[in-house]
C-alpha positions as CSV (number, residue, x, y, z in Angstrom):
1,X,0.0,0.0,0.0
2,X,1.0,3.2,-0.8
3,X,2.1,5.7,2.1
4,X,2.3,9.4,2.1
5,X,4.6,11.7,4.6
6,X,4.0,15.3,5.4
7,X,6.7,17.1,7.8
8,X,6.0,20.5,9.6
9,X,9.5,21.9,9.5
10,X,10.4,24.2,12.5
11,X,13.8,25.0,14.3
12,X,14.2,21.8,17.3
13,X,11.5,19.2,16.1
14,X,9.8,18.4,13.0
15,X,6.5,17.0,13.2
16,X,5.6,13.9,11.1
17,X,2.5,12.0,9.8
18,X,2.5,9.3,7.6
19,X,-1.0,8.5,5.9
20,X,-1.9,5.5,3.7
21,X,-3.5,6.6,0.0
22,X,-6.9,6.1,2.0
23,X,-5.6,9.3,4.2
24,X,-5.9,7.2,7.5
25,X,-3.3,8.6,10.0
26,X,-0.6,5.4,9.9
27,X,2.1,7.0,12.5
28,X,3.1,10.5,13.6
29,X,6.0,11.6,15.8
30,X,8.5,14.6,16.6
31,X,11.6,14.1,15.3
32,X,14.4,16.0,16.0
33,X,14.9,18.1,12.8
34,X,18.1,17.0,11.3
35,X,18.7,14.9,8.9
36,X,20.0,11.7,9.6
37,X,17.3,11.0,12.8
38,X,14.4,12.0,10.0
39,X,15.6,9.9,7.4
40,X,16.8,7.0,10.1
41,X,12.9,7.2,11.4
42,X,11.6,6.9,7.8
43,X,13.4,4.1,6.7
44,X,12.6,2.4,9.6
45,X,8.9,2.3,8.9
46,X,9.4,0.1,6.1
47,X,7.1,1.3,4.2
48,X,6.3,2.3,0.4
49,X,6.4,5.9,0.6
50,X,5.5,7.4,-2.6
51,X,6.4,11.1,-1.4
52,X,7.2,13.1,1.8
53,X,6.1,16.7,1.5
54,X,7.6,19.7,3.2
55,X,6.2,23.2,3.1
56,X,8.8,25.1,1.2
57,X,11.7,27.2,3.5
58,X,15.3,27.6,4.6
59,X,15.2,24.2,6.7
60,X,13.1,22.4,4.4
61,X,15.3,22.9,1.3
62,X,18.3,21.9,3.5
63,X,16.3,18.8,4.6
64,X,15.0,17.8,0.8
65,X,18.2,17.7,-0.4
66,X,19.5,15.2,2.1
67,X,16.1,13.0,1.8
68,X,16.7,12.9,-1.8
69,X,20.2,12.3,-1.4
70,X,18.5,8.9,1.0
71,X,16.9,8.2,-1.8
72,X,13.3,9.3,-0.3
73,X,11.2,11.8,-3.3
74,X,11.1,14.7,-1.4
75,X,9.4,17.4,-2.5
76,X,9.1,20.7,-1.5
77,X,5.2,22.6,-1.9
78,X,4.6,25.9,-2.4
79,X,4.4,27.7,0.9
80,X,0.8,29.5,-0.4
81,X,-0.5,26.5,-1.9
82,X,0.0,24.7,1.4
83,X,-1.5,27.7,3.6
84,X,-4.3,27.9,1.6
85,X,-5.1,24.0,2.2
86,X,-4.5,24.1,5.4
87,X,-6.7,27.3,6.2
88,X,-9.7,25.1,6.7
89,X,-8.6,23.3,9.3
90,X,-10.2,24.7,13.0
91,X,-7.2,24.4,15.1
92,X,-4.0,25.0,13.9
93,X,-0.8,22.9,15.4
94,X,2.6,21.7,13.7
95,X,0.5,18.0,14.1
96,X,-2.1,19.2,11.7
97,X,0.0,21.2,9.1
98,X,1.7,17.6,9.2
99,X,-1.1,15.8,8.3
100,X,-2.7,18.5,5.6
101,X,0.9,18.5,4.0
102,X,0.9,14.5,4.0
103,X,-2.6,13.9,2.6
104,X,-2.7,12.7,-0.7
105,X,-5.3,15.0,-2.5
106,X,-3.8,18.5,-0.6
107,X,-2.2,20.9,-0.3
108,X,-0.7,20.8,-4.1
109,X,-3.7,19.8,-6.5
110,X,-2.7,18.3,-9.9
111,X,-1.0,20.5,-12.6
112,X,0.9,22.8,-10.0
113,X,4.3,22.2,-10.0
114,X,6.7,22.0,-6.8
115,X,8.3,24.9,-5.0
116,X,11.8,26.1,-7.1
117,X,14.6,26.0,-5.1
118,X,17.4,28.3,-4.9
119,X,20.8,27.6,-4.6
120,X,22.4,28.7,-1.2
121,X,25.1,30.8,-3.9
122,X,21.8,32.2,-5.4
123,X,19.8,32.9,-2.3
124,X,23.0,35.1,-0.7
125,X,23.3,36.8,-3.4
126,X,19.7,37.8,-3.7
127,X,20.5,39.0,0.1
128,X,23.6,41.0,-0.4
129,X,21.6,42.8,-2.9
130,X,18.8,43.8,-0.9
């Protein structure tokens, strides 16, 4: 069966929730948000993970590049794209941006493309120039 990650990026922990292509919550957790304990803990489910989202950001273009490195298809969604999913939801907490980011149908509907990602080079230069 097919599993889906989502992972709410923030400084200490990332929160994580895998769902199964019915959108059934399968496992969440905190991880600690570096990469070799988040890609340790998703190997370790042994499951067929088809993608693991992460809402588009400093940390999570850091983190994509070592999931994809691990050999995971990480992408990286469009930080409005993502907020506009997840605005329906009543309460908002890193567990639920985890599980709107990991649900199969949301937050990137078909025909829109990933977030683009900047090199660190490109990104300090775009700084220096500000």
């Amino acid at each position: 069966m097919d599993h889906f990650v989502g992972i709410d990026v923030s400084l200490e922990s990332c929160a994580v929730c895998v769902v199964n292509q019915s959108g059934a919550v399968v496992r969440e957790a905190k991880v600690v948000c570096e990469p070799e304990p988040l890609i340790a803990f998703l190997l370790d489910l042994n499951l067929d993970i088809v993608f693991v989202g992460l809402e588009a950001g400093p940390l999570s273009q850091w983190l994509h590049r070592h999931l994809r490195e691990a050999g995971l298809e990480a992408v990286l969604m469009e930080t409005r794209q993502v907020k506009g999913a997840l605005k329906a939801m009543p309460i908002k907490t890193d567990r639920r941006d985890a599980l709107g980011i990991a649900h199969p149908t949301s937050p990137a509907p078909p025909g829109t493309g990933p977030a683009s990602i900047q090199s660190s080079r490109r990104r300090a230069n775009v700084h220096v120039r500000r």
